[in-house]
N, C-alpha and C positions, 0 to 999 in steps of 0.2 A: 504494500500500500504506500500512497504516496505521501511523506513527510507534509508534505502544504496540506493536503488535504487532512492530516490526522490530526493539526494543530486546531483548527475549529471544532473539529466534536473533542479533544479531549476538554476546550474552553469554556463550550456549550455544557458539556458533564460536570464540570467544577463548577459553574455557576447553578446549575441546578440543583447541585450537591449543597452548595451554598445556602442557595432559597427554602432547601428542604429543611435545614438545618435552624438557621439564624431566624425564617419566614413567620414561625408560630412565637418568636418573643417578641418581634416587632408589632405582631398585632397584639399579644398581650400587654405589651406596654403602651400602644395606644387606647386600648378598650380602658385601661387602667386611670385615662385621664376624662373619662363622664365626671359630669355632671352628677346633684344628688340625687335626681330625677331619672340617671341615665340608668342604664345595664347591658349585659354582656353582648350585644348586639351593633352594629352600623347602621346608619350611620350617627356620628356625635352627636347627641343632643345641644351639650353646652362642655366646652372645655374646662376642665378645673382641674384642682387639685382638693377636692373633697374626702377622696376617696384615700389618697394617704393621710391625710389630716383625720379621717375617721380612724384608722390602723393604726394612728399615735394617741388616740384617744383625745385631740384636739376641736372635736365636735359637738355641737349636742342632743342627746339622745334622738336617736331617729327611731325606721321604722325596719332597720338593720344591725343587731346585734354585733359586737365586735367580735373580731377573730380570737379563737382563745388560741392563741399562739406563747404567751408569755412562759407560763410550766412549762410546755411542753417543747419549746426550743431551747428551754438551757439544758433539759433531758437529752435535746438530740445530740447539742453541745456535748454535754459531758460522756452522753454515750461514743461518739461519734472519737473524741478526745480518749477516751479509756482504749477502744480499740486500734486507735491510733499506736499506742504506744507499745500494746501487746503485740500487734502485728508484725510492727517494723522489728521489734526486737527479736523475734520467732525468728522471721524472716532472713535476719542477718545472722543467727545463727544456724539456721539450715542451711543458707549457702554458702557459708563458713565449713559446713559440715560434708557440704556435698562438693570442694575442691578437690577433696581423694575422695576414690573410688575405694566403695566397702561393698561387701555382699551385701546383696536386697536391694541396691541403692535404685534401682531400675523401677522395681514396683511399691517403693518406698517415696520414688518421684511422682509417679501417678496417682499413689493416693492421697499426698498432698495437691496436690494438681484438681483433683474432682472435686475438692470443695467448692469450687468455681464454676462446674458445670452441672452439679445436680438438679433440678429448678425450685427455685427458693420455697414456691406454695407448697411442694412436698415435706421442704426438710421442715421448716415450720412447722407442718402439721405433725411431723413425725413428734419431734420434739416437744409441741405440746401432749403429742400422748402418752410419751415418755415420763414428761413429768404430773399425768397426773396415776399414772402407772407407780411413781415413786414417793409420790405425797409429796412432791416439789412446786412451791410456789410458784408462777410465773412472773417473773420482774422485768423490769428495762436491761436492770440493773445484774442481771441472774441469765438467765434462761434466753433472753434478746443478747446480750451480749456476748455470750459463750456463740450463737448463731453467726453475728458479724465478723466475728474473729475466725470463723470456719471459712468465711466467705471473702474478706480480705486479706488474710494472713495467703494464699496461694499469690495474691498480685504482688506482694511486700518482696514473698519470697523467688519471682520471677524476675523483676528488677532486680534484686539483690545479683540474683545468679549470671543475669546479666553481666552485670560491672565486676565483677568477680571472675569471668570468663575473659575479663581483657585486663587481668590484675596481672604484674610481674610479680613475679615470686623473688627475684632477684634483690628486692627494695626489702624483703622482710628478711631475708637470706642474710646482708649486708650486719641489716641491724640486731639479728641473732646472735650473728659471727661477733661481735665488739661486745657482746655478755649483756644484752640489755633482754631483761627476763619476756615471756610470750604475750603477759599482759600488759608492760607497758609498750612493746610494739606494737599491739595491736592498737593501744591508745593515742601513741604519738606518731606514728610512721602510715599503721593501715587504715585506721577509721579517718584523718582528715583526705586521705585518697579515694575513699569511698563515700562522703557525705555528701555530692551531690546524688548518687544512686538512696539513700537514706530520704534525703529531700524529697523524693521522685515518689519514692515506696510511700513514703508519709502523706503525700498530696493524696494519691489514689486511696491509700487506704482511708483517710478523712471524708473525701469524697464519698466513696460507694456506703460508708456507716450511715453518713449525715441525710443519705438521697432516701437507703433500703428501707422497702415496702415489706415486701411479699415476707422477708424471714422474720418480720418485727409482728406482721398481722398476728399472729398464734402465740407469741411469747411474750409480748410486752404488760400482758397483766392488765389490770387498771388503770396503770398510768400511762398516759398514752406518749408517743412522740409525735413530733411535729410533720413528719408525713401522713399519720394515721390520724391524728387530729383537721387537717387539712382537708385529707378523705371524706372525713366523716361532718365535716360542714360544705363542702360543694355538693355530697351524695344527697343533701335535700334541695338548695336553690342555691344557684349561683350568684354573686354579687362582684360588681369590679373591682371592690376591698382585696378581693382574692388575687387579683392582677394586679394591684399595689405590691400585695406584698410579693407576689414574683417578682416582679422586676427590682425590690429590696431584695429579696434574696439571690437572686444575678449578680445585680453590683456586689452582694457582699463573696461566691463564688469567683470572681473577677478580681477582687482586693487579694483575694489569698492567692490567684495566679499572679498576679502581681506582687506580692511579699516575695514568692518564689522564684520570682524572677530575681528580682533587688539581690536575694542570698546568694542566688547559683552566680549570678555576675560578681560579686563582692567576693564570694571565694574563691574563684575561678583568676579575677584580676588577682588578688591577694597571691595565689597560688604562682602564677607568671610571676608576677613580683620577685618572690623569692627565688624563681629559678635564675631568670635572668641576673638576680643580687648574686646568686650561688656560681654562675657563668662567669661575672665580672670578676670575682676572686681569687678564680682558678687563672 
């Protein structure tokens, strides 16, 4: 096929790709700017900004209750944060674990690996029967979280394995040889070489806790988190309150690719830095 002709449909593809993608925030954040009159529908009644002002609680009393979002986002917070940190740390030491080759390691990979592909409504369900097979409560906190960590710990630990597959061994070898013990290399020589993969692990794994549906339906108990809470006020009537707070919650998704970014460049310069300093000396 002919080069000129591929460059137009691959351009055509990526912009549809595009529309597909970015297409349903852009109307969500226009639907978000009705009037107090308006709702989820085109075209605008009256342009405002009502509808955040009611989501800040800056309004008064209408004929639209507010989002009960407040509990149940520091819930997803701290959940979303707890899993965070058990992940990435699993993570790193599994592929810590799996630079040598042990027996089993083969189908010891794959069953970490399926936590990612079983479908969440099953393991949920499974787990809720589990626990009440064992007289175990269900919590956010319990029974939701133990779920997230099945479910993110396989991303933590395939980045890891990643950056780990393009590790020199040479750099550890080096700092061995001069008697500096395995933990403080691994503190001062391999983990600042691996903390942009840590950064990576940590993003995804915050993400997919902070988003997850399906494994949270069955276990989160009574207290709900803020996907299920969300759910379960659009599942009666929609209001563009609800499209306020997507597009807060975008920008706040977008802050944290942004903080991400700020680190990976800061340590990455930081890191050149010193080489080139370690270059000019030699």
């Amino acid at each position: 096929m002919d080069v000129r002709m591929l460059r137009p449909a691959l351009a055509l593809y990526t912009g549809a790709f595009l529309a597909f993608l970015y297409g349903p925030m852009i109307v969500l954040a226009i639907l978000s700017f009705q009037g107090p009159n308006g709702g989820p529908q085109f075209p605008i009644q009256e342009w405002s900004t009502y509808w955040y002002r009611h989501l800040l609680g800056l309004t008064e009393t209408s004929r639209v209750s507010q989002l009960p979002v407040g509990d149940s986002l520091l819930r997803s917070l701290a959940l979303a944060f707890m899993t965070t940190v058990v992940s990435v740390v699993l993570g790193t030491m599994s592929a810590e674990a799996f630079r040598t080759r042990f027996r089993g390691s083969g189908p010891v990979f794959y069953l970490v690996i399926l936590g990612m592909m079983v479908p969440g409504v099953l393991v949920g369900l499974g787990m809720a029967l589990l626990s009440n097979v064992l007289g175990i409560e269900r919590a956010w906190w319990g029974t939701a979280f133990v779920l997230h960590v099945v479910y993110t710990y396989p991303f933590a630990f395939l980045v890891m394995l990643a950056i780990f597959n393009r590790f020199d061994r040479s750099v550890e070898e080096a700092s061995l040889s001069l008697g500096v013990s395995p933990a403080q290399t691994f503190r001062r020589v391999t983990f600042p070489i691996i903390f942009p993969g840590v950064l990576s692990a940590a993003l995804f794994s915050f993400t997919l806790s902070y988003d997850e549906f399906s494994r949270t339906l069955f276990t989160a108990g009574r207290d709900l988190t803020l996907p299920l809470s969300i759910y379960g006020t659009f599942s009666v009537e929609i209001y563009p309150n609800l499209f306020a707070f997507g597009v807060l919650t975008t920008l706040f998704s977008f802050t944290l690719l942004v903080i991400y970014g700020l680190l990976m460049k800061r340590f990455t310069g930081t890191r050149a830095g010193r080489f080139s300093g370690q270059e000019a000396v030699a």
